[in-house]
Biotite code that builds the C-alpha atoms (Angstrom):
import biotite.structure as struc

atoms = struc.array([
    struc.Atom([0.000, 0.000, 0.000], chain_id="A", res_id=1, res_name="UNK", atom_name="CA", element="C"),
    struc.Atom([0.957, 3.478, -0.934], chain_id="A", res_id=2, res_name="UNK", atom_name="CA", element="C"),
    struc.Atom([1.085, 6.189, 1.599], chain_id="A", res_id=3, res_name="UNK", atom_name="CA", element="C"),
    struc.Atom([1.880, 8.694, 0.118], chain_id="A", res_id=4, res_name="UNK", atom_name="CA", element="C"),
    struc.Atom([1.062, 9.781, -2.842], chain_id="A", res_id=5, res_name="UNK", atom_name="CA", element="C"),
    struc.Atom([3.476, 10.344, -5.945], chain_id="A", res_id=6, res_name="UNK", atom_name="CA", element="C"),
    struc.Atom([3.219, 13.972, -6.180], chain_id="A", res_id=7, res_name="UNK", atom_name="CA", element="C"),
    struc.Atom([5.440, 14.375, -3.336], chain_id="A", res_id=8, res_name="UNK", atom_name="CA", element="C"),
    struc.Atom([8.877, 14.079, -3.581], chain_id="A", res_id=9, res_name="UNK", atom_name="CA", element="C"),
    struc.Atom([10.529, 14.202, 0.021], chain_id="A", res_id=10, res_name="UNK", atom_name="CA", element="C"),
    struc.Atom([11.526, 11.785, 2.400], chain_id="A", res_id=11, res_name="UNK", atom_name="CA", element="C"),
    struc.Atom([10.433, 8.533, 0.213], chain_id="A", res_id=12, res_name="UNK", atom_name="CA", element="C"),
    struc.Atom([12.518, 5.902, -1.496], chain_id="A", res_id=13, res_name="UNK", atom_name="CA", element="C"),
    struc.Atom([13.927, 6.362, -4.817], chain_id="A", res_id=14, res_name="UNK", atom_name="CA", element="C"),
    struc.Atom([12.791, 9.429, -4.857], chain_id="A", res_id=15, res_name="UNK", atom_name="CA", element="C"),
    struc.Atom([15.533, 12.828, -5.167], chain_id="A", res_id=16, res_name="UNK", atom_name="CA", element="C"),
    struc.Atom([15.380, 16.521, -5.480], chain_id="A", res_id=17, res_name="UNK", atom_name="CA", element="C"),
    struc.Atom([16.517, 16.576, -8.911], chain_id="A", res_id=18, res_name="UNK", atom_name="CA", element="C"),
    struc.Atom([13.499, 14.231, -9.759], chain_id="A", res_id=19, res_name="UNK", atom_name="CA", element="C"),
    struc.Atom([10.523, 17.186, -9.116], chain_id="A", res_id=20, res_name="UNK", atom_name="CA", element="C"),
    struc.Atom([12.996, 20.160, -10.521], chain_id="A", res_id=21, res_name="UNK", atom_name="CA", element="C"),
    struc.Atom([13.078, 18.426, -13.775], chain_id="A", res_id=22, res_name="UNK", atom_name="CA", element="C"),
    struc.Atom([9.456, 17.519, -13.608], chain_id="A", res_id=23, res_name="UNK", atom_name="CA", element="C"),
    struc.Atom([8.568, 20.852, -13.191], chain_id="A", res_id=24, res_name="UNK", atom_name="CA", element="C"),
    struc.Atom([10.899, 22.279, -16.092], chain_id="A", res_id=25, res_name="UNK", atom_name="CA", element="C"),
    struc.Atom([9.588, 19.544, -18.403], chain_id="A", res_id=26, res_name="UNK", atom_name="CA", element="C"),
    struc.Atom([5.483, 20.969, -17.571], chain_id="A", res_id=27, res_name="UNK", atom_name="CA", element="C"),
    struc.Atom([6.419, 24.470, -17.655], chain_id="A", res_id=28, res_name="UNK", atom_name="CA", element="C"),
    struc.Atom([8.032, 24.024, -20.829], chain_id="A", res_id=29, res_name="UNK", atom_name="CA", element="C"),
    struc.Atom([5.676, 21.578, -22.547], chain_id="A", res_id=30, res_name="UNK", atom_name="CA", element="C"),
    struc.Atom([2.972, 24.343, -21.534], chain_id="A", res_id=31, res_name="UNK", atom_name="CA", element="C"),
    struc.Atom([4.777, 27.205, -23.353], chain_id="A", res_id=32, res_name="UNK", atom_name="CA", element="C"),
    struc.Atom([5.663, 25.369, -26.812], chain_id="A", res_id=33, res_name="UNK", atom_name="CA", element="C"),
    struc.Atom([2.136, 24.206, -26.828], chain_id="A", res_id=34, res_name="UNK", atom_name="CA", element="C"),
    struc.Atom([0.895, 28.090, -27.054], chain_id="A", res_id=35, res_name="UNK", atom_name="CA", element="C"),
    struc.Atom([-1.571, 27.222, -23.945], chain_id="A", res_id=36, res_name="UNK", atom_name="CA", element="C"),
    struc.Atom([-2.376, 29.615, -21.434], chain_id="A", res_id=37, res_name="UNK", atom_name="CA", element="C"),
    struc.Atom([-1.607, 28.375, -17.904], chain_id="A", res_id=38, res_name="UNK", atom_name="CA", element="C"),
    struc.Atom([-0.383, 29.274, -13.919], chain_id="A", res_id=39, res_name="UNK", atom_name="CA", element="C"),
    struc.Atom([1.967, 28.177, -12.106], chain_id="A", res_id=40, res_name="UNK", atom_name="CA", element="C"),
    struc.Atom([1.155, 28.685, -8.647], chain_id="A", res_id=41, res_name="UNK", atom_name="CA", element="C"),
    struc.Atom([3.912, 29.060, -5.501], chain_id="A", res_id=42, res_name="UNK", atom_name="CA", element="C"),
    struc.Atom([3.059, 28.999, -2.503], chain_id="A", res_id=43, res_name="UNK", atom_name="CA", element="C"),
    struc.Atom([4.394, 29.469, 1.048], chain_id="A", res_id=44, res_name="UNK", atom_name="CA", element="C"),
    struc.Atom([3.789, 27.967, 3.662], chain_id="A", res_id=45, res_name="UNK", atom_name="CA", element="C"),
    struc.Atom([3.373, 29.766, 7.365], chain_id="A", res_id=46, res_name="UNK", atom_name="CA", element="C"),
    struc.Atom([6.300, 28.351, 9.335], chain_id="A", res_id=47, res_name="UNK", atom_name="CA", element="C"),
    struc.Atom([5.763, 24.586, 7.980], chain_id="A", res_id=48, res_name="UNK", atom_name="CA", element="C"),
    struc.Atom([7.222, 22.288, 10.473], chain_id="A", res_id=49, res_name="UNK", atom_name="CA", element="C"),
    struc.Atom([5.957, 24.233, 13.182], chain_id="A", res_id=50, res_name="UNK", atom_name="CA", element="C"),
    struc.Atom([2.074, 24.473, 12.211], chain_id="A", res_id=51, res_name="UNK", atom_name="CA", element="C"),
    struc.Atom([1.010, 21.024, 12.097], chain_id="A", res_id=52, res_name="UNK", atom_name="CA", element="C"),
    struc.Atom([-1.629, 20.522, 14.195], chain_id="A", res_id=53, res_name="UNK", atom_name="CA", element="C"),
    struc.Atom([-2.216, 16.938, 15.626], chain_id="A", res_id=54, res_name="UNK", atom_name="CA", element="C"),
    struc.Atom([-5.856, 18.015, 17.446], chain_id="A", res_id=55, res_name="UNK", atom_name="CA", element="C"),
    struc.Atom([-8.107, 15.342, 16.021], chain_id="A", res_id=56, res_name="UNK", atom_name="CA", element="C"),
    struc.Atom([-5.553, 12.926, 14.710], chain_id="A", res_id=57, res_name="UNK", atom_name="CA", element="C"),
    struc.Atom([-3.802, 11.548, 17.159], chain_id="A", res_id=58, res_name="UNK", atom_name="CA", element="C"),
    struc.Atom([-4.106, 11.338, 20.968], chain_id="A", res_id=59, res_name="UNK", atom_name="CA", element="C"),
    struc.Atom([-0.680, 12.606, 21.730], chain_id="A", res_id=60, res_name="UNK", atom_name="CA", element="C"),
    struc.Atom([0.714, 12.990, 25.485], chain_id="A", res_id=61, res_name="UNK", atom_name="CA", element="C"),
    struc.Atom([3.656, 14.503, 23.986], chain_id="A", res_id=62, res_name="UNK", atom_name="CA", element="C"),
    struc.Atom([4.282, 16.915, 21.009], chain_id="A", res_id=63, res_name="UNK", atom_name="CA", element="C"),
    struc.Atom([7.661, 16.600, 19.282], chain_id="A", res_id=64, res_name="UNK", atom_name="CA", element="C"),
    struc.Atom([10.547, 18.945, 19.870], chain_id="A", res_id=65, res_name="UNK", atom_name="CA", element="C"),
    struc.Atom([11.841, 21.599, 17.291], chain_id="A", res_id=66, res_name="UNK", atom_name="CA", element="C"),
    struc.Atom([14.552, 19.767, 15.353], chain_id="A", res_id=67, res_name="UNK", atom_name="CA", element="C"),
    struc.Atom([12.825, 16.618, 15.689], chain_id="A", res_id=68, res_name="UNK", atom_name="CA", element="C"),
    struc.Atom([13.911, 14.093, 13.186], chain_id="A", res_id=69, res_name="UNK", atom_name="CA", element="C"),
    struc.Atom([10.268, 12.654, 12.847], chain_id="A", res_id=70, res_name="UNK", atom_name="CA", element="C"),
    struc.Atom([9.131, 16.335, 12.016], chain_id="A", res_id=71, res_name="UNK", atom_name="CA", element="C"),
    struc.Atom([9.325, 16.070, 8.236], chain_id="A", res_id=72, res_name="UNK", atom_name="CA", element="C"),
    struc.Atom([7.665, 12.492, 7.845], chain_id="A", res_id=73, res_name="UNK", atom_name="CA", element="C"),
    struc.Atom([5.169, 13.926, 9.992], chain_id="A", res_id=74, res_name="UNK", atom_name="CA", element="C"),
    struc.Atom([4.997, 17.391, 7.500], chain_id="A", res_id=75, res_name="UNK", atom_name="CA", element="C"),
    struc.Atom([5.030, 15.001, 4.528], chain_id="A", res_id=76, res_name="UNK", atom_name="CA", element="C"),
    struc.Atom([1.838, 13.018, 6.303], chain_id="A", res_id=77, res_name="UNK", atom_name="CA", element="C"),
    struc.Atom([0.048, 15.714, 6.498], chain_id="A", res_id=78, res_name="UNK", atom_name="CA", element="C"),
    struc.Atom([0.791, 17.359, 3.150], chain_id="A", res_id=79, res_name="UNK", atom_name="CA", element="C"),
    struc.Atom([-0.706, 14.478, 1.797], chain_id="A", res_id=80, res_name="UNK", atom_name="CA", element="C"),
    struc.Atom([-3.868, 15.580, 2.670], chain_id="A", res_id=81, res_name="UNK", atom_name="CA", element="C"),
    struc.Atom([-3.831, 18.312, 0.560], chain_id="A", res_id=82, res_name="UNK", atom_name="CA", element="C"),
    struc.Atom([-2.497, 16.546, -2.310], chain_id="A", res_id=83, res_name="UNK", atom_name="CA", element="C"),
    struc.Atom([-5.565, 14.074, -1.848], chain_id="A", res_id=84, res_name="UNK", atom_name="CA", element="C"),
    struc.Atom([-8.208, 16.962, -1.799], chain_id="A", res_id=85, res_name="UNK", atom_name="CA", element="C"),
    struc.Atom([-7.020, 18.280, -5.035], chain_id="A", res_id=86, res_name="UNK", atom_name="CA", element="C"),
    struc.Atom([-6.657, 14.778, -6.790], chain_id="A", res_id=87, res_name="UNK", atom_name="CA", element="C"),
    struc.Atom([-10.545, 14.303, -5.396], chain_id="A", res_id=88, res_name="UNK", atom_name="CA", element="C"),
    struc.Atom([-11.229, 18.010, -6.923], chain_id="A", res_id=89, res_name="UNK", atom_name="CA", element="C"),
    struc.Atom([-9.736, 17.355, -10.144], chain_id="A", res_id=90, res_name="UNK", atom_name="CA", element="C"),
    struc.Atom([-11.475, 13.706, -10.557], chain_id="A", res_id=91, res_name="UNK", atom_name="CA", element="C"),
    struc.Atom([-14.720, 16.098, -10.022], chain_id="A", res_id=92, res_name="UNK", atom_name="CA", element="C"),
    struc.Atom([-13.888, 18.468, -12.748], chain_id="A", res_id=93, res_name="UNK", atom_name="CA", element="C"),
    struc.Atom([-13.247, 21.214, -10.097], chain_id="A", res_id=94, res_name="UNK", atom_name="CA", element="C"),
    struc.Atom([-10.030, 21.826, -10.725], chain_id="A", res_id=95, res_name="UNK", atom_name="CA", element="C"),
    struc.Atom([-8.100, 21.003, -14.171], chain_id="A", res_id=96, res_name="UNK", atom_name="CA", element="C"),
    struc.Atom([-4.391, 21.485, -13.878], chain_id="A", res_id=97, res_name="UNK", atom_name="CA", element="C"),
    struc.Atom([-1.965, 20.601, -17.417], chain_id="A", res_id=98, res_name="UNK", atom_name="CA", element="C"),
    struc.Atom([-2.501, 17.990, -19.688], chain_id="A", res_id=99, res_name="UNK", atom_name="CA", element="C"),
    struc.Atom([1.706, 16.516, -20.448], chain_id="A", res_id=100, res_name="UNK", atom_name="CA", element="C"),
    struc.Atom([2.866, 14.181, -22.200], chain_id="A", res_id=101, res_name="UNK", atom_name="CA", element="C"),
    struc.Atom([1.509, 11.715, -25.327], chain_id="A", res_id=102, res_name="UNK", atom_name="CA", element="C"),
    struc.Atom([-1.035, 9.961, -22.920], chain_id="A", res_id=103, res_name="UNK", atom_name="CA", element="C"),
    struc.Atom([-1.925, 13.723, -22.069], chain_id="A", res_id=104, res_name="UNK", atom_name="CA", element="C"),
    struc.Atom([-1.957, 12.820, -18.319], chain_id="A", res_id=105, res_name="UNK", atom_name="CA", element="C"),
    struc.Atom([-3.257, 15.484, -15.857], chain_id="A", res_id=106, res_name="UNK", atom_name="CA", element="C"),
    struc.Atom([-0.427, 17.262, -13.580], chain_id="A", res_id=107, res_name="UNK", atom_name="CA", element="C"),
    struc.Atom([-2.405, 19.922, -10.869], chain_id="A", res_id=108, res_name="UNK", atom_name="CA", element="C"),
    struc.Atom([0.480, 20.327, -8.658], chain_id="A", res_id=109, res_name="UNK", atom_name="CA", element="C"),
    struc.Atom([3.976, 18.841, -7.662], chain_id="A", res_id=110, res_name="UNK", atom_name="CA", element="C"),
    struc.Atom([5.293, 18.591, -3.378], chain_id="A", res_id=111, res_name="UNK", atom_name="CA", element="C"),
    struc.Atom([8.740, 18.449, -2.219], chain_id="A", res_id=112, res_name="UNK", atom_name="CA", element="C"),
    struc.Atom([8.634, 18.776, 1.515], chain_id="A", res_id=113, res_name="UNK", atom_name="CA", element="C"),
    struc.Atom([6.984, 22.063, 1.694], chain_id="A", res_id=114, res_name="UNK", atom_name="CA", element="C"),
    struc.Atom([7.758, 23.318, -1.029], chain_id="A", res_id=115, res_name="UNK", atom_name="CA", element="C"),
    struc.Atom([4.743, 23.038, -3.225], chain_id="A", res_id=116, res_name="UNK", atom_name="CA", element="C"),
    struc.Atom([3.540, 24.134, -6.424], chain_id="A", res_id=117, res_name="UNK", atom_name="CA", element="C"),
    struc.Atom([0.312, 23.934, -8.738], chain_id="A", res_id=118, res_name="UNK", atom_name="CA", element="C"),
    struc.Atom([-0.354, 24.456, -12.276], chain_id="A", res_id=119, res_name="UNK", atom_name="CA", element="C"),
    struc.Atom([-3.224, 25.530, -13.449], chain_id="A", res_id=120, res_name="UNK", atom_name="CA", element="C"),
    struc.Atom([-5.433, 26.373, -16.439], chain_id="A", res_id=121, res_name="UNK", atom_name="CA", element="C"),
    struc.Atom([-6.347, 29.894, -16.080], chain_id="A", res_id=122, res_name="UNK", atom_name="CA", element="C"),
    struc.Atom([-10.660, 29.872, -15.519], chain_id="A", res_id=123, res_name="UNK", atom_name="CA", element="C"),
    struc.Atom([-10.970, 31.712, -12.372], chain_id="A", res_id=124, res_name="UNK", atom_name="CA", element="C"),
    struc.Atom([-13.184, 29.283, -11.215], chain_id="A", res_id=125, res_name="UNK", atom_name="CA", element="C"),
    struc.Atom([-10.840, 26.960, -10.489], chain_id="A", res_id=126, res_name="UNK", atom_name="CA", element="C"),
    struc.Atom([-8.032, 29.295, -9.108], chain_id="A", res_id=127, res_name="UNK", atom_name="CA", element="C"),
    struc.Atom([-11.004, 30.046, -6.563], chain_id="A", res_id=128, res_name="UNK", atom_name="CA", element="C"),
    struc.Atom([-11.628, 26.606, -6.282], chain_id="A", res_id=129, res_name="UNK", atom_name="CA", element="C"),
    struc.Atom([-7.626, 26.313, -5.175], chain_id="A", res_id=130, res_name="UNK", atom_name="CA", element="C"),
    struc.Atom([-7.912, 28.958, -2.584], chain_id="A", res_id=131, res_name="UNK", atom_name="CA", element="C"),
    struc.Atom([-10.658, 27.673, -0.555], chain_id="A", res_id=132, res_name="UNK", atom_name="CA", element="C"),
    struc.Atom([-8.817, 23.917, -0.705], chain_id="A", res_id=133, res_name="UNK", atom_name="CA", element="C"),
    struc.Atom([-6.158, 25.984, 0.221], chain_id="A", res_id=134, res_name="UNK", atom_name="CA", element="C"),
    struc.Atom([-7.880, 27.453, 3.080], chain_id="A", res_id=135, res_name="UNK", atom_name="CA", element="C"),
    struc.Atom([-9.705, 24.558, 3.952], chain_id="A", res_id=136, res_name="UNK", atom_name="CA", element="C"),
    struc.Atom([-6.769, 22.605, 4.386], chain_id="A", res_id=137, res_name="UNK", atom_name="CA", element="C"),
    struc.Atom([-5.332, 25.220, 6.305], chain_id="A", res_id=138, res_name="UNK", atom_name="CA", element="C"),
    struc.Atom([-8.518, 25.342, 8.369], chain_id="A", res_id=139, res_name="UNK", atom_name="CA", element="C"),
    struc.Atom([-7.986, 21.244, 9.267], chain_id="A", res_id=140, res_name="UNK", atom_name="CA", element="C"),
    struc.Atom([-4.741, 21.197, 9.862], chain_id="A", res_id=141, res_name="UNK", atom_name="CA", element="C"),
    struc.Atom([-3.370, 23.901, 11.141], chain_id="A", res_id=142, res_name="UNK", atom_name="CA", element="C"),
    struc.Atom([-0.764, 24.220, 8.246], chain_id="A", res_id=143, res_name="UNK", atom_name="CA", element="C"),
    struc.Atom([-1.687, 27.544, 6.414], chain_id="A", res_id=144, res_name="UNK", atom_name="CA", element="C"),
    struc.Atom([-0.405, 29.245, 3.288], chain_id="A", res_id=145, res_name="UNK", atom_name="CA", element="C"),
    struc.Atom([0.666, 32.649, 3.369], chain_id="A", res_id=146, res_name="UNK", atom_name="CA", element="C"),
    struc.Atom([-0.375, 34.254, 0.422], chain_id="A", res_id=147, res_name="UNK", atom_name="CA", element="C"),
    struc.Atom([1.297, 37.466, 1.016], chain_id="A", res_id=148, res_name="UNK", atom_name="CA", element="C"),
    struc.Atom([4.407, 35.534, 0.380], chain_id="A", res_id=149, res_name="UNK", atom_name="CA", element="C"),
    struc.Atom([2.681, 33.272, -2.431], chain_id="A", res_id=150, res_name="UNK", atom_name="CA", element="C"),
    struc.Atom([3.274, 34.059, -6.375], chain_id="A", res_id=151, res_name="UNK", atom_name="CA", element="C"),
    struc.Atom([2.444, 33.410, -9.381], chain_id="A", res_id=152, res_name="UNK", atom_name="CA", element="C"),
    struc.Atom([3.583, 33.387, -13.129], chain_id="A", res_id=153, res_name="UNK", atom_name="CA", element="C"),
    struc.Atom([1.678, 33.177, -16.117], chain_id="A", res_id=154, res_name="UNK", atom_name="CA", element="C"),
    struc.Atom([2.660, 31.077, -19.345], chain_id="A", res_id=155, res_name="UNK", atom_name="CA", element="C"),
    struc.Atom([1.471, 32.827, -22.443], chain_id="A", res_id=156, res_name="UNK", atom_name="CA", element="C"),
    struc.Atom([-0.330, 35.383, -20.555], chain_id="A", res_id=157, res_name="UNK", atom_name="CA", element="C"),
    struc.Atom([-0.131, 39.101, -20.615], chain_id="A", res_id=158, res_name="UNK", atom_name="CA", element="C"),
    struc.Atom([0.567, 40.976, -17.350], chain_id="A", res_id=159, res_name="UNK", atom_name="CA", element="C"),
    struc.Atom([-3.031, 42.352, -17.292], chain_id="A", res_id=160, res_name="UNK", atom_name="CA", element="C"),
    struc.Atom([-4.491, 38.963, -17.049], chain_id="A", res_id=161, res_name="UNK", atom_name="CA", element="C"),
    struc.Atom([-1.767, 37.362, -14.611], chain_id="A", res_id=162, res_name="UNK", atom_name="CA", element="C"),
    struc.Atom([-2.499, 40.455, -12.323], chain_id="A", res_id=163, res_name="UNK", atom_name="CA", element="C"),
    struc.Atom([-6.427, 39.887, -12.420], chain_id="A", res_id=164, res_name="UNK", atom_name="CA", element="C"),
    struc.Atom([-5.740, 36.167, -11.684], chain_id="A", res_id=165, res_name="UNK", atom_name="CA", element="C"),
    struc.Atom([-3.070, 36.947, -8.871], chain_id="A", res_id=166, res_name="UNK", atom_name="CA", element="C"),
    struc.Atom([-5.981, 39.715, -6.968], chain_id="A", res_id=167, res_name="UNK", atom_name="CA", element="C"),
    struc.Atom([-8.527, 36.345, -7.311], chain_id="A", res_id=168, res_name="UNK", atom_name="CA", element="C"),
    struc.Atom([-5.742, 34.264, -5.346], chain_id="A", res_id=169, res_name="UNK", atom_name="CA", element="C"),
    struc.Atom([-4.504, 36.731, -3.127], chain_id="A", res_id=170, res_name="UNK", atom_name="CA", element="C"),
    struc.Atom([-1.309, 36.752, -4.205], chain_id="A", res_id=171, res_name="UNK", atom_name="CA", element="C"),
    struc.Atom([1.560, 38.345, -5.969], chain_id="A", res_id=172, res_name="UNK", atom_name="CA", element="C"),
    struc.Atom([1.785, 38.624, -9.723], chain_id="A", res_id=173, res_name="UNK", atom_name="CA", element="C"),
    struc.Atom([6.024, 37.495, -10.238], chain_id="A", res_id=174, res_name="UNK", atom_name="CA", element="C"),
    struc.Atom([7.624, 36.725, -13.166], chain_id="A", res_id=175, res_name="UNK", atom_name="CA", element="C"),
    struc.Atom([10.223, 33.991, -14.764], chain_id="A", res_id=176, res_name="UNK", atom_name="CA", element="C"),
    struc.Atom([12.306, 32.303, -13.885], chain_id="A", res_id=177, res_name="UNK", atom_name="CA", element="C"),
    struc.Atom([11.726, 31.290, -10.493], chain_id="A", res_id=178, res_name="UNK", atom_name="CA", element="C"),
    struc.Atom([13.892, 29.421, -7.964], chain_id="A", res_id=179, res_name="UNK", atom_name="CA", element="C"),
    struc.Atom([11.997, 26.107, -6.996], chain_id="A", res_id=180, res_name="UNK", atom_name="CA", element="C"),
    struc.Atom([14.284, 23.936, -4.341], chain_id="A", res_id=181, res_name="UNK", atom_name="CA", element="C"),
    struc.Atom([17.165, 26.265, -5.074], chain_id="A", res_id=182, res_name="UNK", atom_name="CA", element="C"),
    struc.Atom([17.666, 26.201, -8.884], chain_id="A", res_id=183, res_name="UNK", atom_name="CA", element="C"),
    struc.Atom([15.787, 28.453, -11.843], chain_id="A", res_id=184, res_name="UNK", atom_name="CA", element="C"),
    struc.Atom([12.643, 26.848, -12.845], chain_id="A", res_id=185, res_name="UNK", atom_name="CA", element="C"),
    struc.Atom([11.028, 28.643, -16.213], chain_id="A", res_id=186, res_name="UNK", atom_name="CA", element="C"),
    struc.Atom([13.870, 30.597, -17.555], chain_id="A", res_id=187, res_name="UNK", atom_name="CA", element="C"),
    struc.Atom([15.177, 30.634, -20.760], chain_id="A", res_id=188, res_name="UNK", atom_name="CA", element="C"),
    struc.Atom([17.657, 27.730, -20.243], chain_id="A", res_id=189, res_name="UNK", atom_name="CA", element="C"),
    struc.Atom([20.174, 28.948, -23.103], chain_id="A", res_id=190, res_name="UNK", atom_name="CA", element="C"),
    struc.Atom([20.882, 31.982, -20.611], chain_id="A", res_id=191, res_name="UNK", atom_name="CA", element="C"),
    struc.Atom([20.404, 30.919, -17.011], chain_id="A", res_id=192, res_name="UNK", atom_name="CA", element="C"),
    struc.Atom([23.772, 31.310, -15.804], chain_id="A", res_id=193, res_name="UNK", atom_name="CA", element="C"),
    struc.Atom([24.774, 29.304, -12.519], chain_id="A", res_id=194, res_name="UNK", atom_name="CA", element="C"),
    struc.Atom([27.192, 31.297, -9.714], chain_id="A", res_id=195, res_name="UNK", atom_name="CA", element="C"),
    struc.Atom([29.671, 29.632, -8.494], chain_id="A", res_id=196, res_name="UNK", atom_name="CA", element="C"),
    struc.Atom([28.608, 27.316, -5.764], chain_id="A", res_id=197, res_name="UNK", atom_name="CA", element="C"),
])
């Protein structure tokens, strides 16, 4: 049995940083030589390891202590969650994220840890959709997103449109490339230029 599910890429076998940068490259770029308009949706989390909140899912005597080895499985748990209420949303036709690939196979959002990120088609009724799951989530388990420090970038989109989109979201309207788990995700990769490191 699976636990968690394949969108996120931390803390499970065979699975490696590298794997979710490239995977996010790959959808960002498939979605800009197709001409389609999409988001891609950042967001930030309110101090994740510290936010989880275990009221109503386990009868704990004891809380863990900061530093706690068992604090990112226990993250990664409950990110899950969220990664199961949009899979639920999107079988529903609530939320449609990019079609990749040949088979055309549905991609609403990718997890490393906490760092998380969703691509979307750009129907307002979804991104709305996104918030309150967002807030819901946030609402459950005491892990909210701070959308102050949330962005997001628009693939064939003017700035007009990416701007109306980021005011439905509550966010800021950023543009490319961006860094997603420390390297440039988006950018042109002829001139992304590495510093020394």
């Amino acid at each position: 049995m699976k636990t968690i599910h394949s969108t996120q890429g931390a803390f499970v076998q065979g699975r490696q940083i590298m794997d979710a940068v490239l995977i996010a490259n790959e959808i960002v770029d498939e979605r800009r030589r197709s001409g389609e308009e999409g988001v891609v949706f950042k967001i930030d989390f309110e101090k994740a390891y510290d936010h989880v909140s275990a009221k109503g899912w386990v009868k704990a005597s004891r809380g863990l202590r900061q530093g706690d080895p068992l604090s990112p499985f226990l993250f990664t748990l409950v990110a899950d969650v969220l990664s199961r209420m949009l899979l639920r949303a999107e079988e529903r036709n609530m939320l449609e994220g990019f079609r990749v690939g040949r088979n055309r196979t549905r991609v609403s959002h990718l997890q490393f840890a906490d760092d998380t990120i969703f691509f979307s088609n750009t129907r307002e009724e979804d991104l709305q959709t996104l918030k309150s799951l967002l807030l819901a989530f946030g609402h459950i388990s005491g892990l909210k997103v701070n959308l102050d420090k949330s962005n997001i970038y628009g693939i064939n989109l003017d700035h007009a449109h990416i701007s109306r989109l980021a005011e439905t979201l509550g966010c800021k309207a950023s543009g490319w490339p961006i860094l997603y788990l420390g390297l440039p995700l988006g950018g042109n990769p002829g001139q992304v230029v590495f510093g020394i490191l």
